[in-house]
Every structure is written in structure tokens, then in C-alpha cells.
N, C-alpha and C positions, 0 to 999 in steps of 0.2 A: 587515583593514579591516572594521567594521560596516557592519550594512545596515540599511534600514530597509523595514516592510512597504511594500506600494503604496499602500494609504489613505494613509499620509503623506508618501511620494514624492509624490501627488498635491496633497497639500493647504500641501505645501511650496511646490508647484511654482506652485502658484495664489495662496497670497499672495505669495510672495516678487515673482512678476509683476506684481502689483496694487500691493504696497510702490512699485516702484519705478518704475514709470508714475504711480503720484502723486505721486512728488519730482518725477518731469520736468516735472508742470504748472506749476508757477511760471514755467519755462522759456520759455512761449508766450503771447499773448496772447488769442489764440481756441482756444475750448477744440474745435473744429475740427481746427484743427491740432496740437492737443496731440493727439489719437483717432488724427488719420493718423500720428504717429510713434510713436503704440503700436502700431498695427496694423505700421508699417514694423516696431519690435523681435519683433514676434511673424515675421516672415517672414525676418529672421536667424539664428531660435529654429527656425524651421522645417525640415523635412525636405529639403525642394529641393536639388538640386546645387548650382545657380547662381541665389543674389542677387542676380541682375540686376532692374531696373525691371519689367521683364513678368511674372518671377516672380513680383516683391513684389507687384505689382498682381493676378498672379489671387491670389495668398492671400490679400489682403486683399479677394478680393472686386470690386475696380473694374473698369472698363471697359477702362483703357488705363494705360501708366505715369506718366501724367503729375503726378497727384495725389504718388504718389512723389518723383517729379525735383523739384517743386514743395517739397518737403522740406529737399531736400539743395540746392537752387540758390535759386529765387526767395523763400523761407521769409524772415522776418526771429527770427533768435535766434542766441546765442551760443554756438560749439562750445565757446568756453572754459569755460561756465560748466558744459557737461555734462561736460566735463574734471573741473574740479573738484567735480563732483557724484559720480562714478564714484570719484574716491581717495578723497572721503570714507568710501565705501558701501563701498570695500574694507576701509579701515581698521578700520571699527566689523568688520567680521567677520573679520579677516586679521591684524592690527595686534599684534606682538610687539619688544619692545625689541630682541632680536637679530636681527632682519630685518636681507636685504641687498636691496641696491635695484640691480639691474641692467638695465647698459645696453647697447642694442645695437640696429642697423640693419636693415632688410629690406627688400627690393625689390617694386616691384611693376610688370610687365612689361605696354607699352604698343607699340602699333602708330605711331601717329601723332606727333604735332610739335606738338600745343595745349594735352594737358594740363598744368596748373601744374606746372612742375619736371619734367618728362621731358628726358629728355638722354640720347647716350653716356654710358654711367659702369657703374664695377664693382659687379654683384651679388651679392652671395655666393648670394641664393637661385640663379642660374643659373650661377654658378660663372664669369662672362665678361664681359666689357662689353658690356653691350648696351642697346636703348632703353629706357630704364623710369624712374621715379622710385623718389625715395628716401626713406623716412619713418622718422626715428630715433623710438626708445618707452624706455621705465622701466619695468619692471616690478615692483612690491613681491611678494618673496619672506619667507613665513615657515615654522615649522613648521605653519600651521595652510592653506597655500598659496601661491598667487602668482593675478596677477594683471595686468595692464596698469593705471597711473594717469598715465600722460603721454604724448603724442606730438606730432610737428613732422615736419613735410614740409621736407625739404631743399632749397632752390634752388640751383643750380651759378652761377656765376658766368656764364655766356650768358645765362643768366634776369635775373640783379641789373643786369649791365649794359645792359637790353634794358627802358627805359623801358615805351616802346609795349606788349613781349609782358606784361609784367607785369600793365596797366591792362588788356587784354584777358581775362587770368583773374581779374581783379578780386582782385588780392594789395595789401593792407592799403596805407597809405601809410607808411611808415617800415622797411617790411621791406626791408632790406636784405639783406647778403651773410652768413653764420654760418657757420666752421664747425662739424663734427659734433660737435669735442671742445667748440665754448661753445653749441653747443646743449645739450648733455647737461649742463653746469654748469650753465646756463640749469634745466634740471629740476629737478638737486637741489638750486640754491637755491630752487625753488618746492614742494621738497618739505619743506625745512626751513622755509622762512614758512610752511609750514601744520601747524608741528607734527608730521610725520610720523613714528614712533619708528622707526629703524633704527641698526643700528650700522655696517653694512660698505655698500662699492661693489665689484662686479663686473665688467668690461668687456673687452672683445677690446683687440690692437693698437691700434685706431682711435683709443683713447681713454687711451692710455696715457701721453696728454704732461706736460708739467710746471708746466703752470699750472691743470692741473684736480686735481695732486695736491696741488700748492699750498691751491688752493680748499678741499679735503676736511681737510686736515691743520689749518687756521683754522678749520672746521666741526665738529671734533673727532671725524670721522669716520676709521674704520680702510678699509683699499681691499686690494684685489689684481687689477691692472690690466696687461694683457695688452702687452707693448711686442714689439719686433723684434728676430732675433739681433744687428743692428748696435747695440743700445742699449749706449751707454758705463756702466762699473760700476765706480764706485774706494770700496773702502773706507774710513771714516774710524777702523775700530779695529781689533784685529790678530787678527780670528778665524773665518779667520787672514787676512792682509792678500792683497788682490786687485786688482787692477787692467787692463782690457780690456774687450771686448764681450761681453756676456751670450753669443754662442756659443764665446769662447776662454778663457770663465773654467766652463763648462760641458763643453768638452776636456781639461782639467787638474783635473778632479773623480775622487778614487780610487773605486773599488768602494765602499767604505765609507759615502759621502757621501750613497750613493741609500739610499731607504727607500721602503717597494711600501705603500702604504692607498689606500683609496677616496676617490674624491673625491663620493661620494653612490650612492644609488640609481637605477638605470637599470629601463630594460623588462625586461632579462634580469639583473638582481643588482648587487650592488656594481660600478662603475666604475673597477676598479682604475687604475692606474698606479703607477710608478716617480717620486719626487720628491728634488728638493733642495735644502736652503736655505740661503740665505747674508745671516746678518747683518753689516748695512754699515755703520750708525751709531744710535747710540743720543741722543736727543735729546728734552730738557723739551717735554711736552709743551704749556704757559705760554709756550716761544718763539713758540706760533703762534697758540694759544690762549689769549688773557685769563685764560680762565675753568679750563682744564685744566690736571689735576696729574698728578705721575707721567712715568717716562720711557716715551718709546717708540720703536720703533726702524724703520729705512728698512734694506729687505731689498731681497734678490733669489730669488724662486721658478721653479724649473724643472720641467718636468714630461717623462717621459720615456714615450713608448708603449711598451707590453708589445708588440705584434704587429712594428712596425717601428724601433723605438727613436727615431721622428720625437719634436724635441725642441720647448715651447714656453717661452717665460718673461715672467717677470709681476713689476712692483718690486710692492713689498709697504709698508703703513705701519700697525702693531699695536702695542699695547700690548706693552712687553719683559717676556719668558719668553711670549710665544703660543706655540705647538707647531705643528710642520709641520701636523700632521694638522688643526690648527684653520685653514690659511691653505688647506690643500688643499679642506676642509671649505668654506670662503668660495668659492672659485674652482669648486667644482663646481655651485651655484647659478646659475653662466648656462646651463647645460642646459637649467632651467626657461623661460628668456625664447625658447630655439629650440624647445622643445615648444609653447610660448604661441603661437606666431607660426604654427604647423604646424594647430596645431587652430585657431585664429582664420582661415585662410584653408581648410583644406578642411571647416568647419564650420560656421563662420557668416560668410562670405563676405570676410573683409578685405579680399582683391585683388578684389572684384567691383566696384569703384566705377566705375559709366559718366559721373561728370561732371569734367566740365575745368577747374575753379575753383579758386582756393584754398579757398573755403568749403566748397563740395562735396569734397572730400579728407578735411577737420579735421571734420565733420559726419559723414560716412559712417565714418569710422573711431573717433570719438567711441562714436557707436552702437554701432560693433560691441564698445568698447571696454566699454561697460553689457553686454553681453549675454554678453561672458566672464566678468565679475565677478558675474554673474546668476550663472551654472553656478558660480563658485567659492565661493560665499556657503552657493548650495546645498546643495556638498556637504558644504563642512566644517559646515555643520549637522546635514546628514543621519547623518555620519559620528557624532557625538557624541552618536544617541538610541541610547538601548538596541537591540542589536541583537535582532530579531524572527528566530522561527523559520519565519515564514512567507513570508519572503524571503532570499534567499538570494544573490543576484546584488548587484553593485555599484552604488549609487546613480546615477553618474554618468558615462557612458564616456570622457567626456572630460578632457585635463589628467591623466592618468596619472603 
């Protein structure tokens, strides 16, 4: 990795902050309140443990939190449009035709019974059901980074069917019930009306069903999408012919079948595992796409642990002759979106939102959601000046 001296770290660090406190002014209509949501992005940027209101407020100097809260609640502006202000601003610094856009959910852990979308339900950050909301994200993955460019806070059906609790956190009039799999369709068709280049999708289980592979496969988009051992697997061609549940067509795989490569880089080296693939059918890709040529083909990807031999599997939809190593290659790209998620909350405060709204949700993580693509913007620039001998240390510690 290059470095770059500290004059330039510095002078990186100061326009790049200045850049993009001036896209947000359009944003607002007193340039008031445009200063206090810079000052807010400067106290997510900041050293503090906790982004809480009181934090923000002594950083920025005020008296009490309330000019903050005032931000994220009584404010009048659109989180969607800092949404899409943020993919922009990754894009121009991140934006590579073979990006993967991955998807996935994350918790955020709440005491009480008011905030928008809190409920029982399962977190993977806590590993249990417990009280919390739930907010799915996108993240754009390329060689040159990754990033956050979309988010939606989940309502469970207690919420949707709960006129009154809805009007109380002031959640939009049309929002209805979604699930997580047409939220996330929901993204990547707003990732394609904006033009976004990517070629692959990423996703756990959650989002492994069959109308979002549908979706992707009409979008002329390639996937590897995380399903359950129960997911049914019949071949349409004879090699060699299979038929059962991805764990009993995963039992009847010889020695032979598995092959050990990385599925990317981790903190400590290559990520090995054990893989195997099984092509199911081969199909134009003009059946789904107008506009695409060429065949390609509906797979099944396994992955097997080196330490335990715990097995996961993922259908697959590539252009035919891809190679294991290029589907394992795809599939190792959601590692980024749980690294994203890790330094977005113990670094610049994601799970620190104190307000109960819908807006105050889409707002506060909107922000935090500039202030990661601040640091990723940063460094893959920094990364690509000449490296100096007079620094020596890594640009950026975070997003590793």
C-alpha cells in the first residue's frame, strides 16, 4: 500500500471535507442549517466514542443537544436526496465496471418500544432475537473500494399493521409492508436508473429467492446469492445430472469435486476455503434480457470450511465457462459490507441514533453514510499519490 506525506493527508483531508459540505448545501435551505450539518459530519469524523446528541453538541461547540436533534427530527430536507448525493460521490471515486454490489442487513440494538421499526426479530449483529431494528444497506464494492450507497429501515408487520404507531414516528404515507428480498430489489433497481456500473450481486440467505434472481437475470446482472441447505437443485443438463436439496447434492459430491482458493483477502492473508460447483443450466441470455447475448448459466456454489467443514451454498447466474475461482472471487466481496458495517458503527457512530422517527433513522445514517465514503474517497486517492519517504504509515486506518 502507498502512503502519502502528512502535508497531503492534511490537505486531502481539508478539501475533500470542504468538497462535500458544499454538495450538501443545495440540500438545505438556510445556510444555518446547512453549517449545523457540517459541524454534525465533523463530530462523526470525530474522535468521540459516542455520537450521541451531547457529544455532537460539545464538538460542535453548542450549548446543549438540541440544535443536533433539530437536524435529524424537526429539520425540513430529504435523506433521499443525501442518499443519492453519497452514490454519486462514491461512484466518481470507486465506480468500476466489474464492481459487486452487495447486500445485507444489520442491527441496531434498542431498549424501548417507540423507535420506528423496533421489534423482536433476529440479529445477526447479536446473534439472537432480540429488541432492535433493522436496517438493510448496498454496498458498492470495487478494486478501487467499497462503500455504502443505499439504505432502508425495515418495518415488521406490528409496525405496518399499526396505523396509529406508524403516524407516531411520522413514517411516510404509502409505506407499507416490504420484505428484505424487495427491499434490496428495490436498491438495485435504483442502482441501475442511476447508471451505476457493476456487474455482480452478493447476498447472504436472506436474499437468495427467486424473484430477486429473476429481477437480476432481466438486468443482465451476474449474482451469487447465499440460499439454505433446504433449497431444491434439479439439473437441466447432464453434468452430471442432480437432483435434491443443496445439502444432499453436497453429500454425494467425490473428493474430486472440491477445490481449496481464496475467496479474497482478509486481516490475516488469503481466506481460504474448500469449493464446489455445480453447473445446472445453460440458458440465452435474450430469454430474459432484450438486449443480452450469449449463454449463461444457473449454477450451484458450495463452500466448505477448512477448520470445521461447516458447509454454505449460494445459486449462481454467470456468463458460461466463469470459473469457480471467479464465483468464489464474487462471493468473497460480502466480507466488505461486514467490515463496512463494523467500522461504520465503532467509528463513526451508526448504531448511535437517539431519535424515534423514520426521518431521524434515514437522516442519521444517511450522514454516517457520507462520512464513510468521505474515508473511502480519501484513501483510494491517497493510496494512488506517489508514495513519500517521509511517511511511512497507512493513510487511512479504517476499512481495511
Amino acid at each position: 500500500m502507498t502512503s502519502a506525506s502528512i502535508e497531503t493527508t492534511l490537505e486531502l483531508w481539508a478539501s475533500s471535507l470542504r468538497e462535500v459540505k458544499a454538495r450538501m448545501r443545495p440540500l438545505f435551505t438556510q445556510e444555518r442549517v446547512a453549517a449545523s450539518v457540517g459541524l454534525f459530519l465533523d463530530g462523526l469524523l470525530g474522535n468521540e466514542p459516542r455520537k450521541t446528541g451531547w457529544m455532537r453538541a460539545e464538538a460542535a461547540g453548542d450549548p446543549g443537544p438540541w440544535r443536533q436533534q433539530a437536524i435529524l427530527g424537526r429539520g425540513r430536507w430529504e435523506a433521499d436526496a443525501l442518499r443519492d448525493l453519497v452514490r454519486d460521490y462514491v461512484l466518481e471515486h470507486l465506480a468500476d465496471d466489474e464492481a459487486v454490489l452487495v447486500l445485507d442487513e444489520t442491527g441496531f440494538l434498542k431498549q424501548g418500544h417507540a423507535s420506528c421499526g423496533v421489534a423482536r426479530q433476529y440479529t445477526g449483529s447479536a446473534g439472537k432475537i432480540t429488541n432492535c431494528q433493522i436496517g438493510v444497506f448496498a454496498a458498492y464494492v470495487s478494486r478501487h473500494g467499497h462503500a455504502f450507497i443505499d439504505r432502508a429501515l425495515y418495518l415488521p408487520k406490528v409496525w405496518t399493521d399499526d396505523p396509529e404507531r406508524l403516524a407516531a414516528a411520522h413514517v411516510p404515507e404509502g409505506i407499507g409492508f416490504s420484505t428484505k428480498p424487495r427491499m434490496a430489489q428495490d436498491m438495485i433497481e435504483r442502482a441501475i436508473e442511476a447508471n451505476t456500473p457493476f456487474a455482480w450481486v452478493a447476498a447472504n440467505s436472506v436474499y437468495g429467492v427467486s424473484h430477486l434472481e429473476t429481477a437480476l437475470r432481466c438486468a443482465g446482472r451476474g449474482y451469487v446469492l447465499g440460499v439454505k441447505g433446504t433449497h431444491t437443485v434439479k439439473a437441466w443438463i447432464d453434468r452430471p445430472w442432480i437432483s435434491g436439496t443443496a445439502e444432499q447434492v453436497a453429500q454425494t459430491l467425490p473428493p474430486s469435486a472440491w477445490k481449496c482458493c481464496s475467496a479474497g483477502e482478509g486481516t490475516q492473508g488469503p481466506r481460504l476455503h474448500e469449493w464446489a460447483y455445480l453447473e445446472l443450466a445453460d440458458l440465452e441470455a435474450s430469454d430474459y434480457d432484450p438486449s443480452g447475448t450469449g449463454l449463461w448459466t444457473r449454477g450451484l456454489l458450495i463452500r466448505r470450511r477448512l477448520v470445521d467443514g461447516e458447509l454454505a451454498y449460494f445459486t449462481t447466474w454467470a456468463p458460461a465457462g466463469t470459473p469457480l475461482e471467479k464465483l468464489a472471487w464474487v462471493e468473497g466481496h460480502r466480507w466488505s459490507i461486514e467490515a463496512s458495517f463494523e467500522t461504520a458503527k465503532n467509528e463513526l457512530g451508526l448504531d448511535h441514533n437517539e431519535t424515534r422517527s423514520w426521518h431521524g433513522w434515514h437522516r442519521h445514517v444517511s450522514l454516517v453514510m457520507l462520512a464513510f465514503a468521505l474515508l473511502a474517497a480519501i484513501r483510494h486517492r491517497a493510496n494512488a499519490l506517489p508514495c513519500s519517504k517521509k511517511q511511512t504509515q497507512p493513510l487511512v486506518p479504517v476499512q481495511s
